[in-house]
C-alpha positions as CSV (number, residue, x, y, z in Angstrom):
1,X,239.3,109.9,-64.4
2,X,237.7,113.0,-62.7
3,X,233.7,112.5,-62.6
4,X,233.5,115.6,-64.9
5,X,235.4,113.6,-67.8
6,X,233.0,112.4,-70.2
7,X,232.9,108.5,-71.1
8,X,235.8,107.1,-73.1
9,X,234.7,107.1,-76.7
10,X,235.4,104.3,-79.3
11,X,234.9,105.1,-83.0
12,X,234.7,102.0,-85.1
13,X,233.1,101.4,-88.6
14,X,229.4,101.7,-89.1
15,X,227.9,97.6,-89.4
16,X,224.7,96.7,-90.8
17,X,223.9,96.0,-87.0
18,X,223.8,99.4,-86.0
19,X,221.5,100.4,-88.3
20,X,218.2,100.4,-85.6
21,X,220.5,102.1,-83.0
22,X,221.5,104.8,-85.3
23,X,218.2,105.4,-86.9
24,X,216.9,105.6,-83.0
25,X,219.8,108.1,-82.3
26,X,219.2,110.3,-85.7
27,X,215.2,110.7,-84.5
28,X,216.2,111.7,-81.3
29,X,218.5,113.8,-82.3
30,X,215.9,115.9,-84.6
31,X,213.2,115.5,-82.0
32,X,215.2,116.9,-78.7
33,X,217.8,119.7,-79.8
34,X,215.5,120.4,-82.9
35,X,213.0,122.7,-81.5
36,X,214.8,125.4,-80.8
37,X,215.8,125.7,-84.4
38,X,212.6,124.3,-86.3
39,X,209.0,124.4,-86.5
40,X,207.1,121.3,-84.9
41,X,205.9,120.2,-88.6
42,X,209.7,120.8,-90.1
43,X,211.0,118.1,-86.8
44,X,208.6,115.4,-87.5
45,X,209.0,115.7,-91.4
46,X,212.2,115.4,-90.9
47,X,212.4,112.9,-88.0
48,X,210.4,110.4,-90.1
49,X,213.6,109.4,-92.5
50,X,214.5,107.6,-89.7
51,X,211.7,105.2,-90.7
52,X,212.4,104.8,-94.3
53,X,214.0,101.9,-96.0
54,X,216.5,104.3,-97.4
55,X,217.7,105.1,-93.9
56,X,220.0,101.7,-94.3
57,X,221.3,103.4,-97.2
58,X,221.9,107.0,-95.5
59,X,224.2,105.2,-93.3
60,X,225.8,102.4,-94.7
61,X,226.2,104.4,-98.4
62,X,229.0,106.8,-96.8
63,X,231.8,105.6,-95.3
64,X,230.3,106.6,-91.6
65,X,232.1,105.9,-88.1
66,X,229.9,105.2,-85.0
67,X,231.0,106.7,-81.5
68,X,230.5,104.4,-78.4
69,X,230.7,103.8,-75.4
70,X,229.7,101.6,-72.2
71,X,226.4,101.9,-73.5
72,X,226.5,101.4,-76.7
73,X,226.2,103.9,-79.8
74,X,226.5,107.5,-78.9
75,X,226.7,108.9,-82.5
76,X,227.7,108.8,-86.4
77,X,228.8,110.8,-88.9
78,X,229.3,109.7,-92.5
79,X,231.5,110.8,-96.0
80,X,231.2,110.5,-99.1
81,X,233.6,109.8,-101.6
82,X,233.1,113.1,-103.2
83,X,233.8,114.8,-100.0
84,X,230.3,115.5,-98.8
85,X,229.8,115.0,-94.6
86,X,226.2,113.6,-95.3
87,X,225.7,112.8,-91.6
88,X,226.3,113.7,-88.4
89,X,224.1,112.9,-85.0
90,X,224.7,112.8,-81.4
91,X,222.5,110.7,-78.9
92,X,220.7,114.0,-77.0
93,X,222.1,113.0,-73.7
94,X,225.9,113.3,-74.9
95,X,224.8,116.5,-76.9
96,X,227.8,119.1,-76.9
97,X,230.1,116.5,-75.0
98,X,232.7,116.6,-77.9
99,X,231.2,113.4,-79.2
100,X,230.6,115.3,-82.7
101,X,233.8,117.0,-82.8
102,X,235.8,113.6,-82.6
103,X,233.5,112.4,-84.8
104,X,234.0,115.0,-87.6
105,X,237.8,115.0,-86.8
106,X,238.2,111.9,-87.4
107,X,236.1,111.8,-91.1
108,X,238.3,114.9,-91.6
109,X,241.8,113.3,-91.0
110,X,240.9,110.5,-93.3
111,X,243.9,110.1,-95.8
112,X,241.6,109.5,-98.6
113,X,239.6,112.7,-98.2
114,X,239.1,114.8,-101.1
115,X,240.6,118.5,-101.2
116,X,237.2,119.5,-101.0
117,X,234.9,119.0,-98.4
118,X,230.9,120.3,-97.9
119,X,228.3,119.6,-95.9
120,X,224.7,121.1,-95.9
121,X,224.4,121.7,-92.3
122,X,221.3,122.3,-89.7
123,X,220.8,125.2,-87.4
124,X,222.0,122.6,-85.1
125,X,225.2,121.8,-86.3
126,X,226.4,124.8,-88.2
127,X,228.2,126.3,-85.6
128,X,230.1,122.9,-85.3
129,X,231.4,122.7,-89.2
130,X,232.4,126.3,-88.9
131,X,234.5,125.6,-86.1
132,X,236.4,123.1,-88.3
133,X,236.8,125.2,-91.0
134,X,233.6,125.3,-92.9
135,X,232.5,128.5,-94.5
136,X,228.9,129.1,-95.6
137,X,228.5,128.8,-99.5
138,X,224.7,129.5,-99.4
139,X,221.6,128.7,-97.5
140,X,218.7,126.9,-99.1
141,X,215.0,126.2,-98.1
142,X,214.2,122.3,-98.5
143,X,210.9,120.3,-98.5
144,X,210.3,117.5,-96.3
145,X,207.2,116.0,-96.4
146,X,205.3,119.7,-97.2
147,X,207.4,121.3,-94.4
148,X,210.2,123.5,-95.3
149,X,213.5,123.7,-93.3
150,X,216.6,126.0,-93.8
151,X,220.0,124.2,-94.0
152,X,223.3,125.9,-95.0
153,X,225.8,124.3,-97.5
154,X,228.9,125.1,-96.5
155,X,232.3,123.8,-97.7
156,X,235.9,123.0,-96.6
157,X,239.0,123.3,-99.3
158,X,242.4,121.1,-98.3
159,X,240.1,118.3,-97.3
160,X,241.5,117.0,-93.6
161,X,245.1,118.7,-93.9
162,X,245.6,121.5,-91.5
163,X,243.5,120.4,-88.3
């Protein structure tokens, strides 16, 4: 392996384990690569889900796949049965390594994934669903906590067929 080649990845199922580790790598997330795209109030409103009691829900609702490696959880992304990508969130340090791509492939090639796929994406990770196919549907203004923040929904038709 050359020393550019990023860390082998394994994506396995999201356990009850994780939880703490993913909840540490959603804040993160939001706190580090979130600036350039939100207002200080909009990152820490948004941040804070991380410390609810529904965030064991967020992950463990969906079906959601963790990416590691030698040092542990890297990042998740999670589906819904109706076809809705409700997560996806890369450790900062392995930001645009191709962790999120693998990750979204892989929800994407599930055989049990409805024709229709959507998302409503951030800033951040816009740019990633287009390249897989999403196309903007329409951009809302949400409230978190008295701060607003812009997301996009954006959908997929024929599901994982066709990457």
């Amino acid at each position: 392996m050359d020393s550019d080649d990023p860390p082998t990845l394994v994506l396995r199922e999201a356990r009850e384990s994780d939880v703490p580790d993913l909840a540490r790598i959603y804040a993160a997330s939001i706190r580090e690569l979130g600036p350039e795209y939100y207002s200080p109030e909009g990152i820490e409103a948004w941040a804070a889900s991380a410390e609810e009691t529904r965030f064991r829900d967020f992950v463990l609702g969906p079906h959601t796949l963790v990416a590691e490696d030698a040092s542990g959880p890297v990042g998740f992304a999670g589906m819904e049965k109706t076809g809705r990508i409700a997560s996806l969130f890369v450790r900062p340090d392995r930001a645009r390594q191709g962790v999120g791509s693998q990750l979204l492939e892989a929800l994407l090639r599930r055989p049990e994934a409805p024709t229709r796929l959507w998302t409503q994406a951030s800033e951040l990770s816009r740019p990633l669903f287009e390249k897989f196919g999403f196309t903007l549907v329409e951009t809302e203004v949400v409230e978190r906590r008295g701060a607003e923040l812009v997301r996009y929904v954006m959908e997929r038709r024929g599901g994982g067929r066709g990457l």
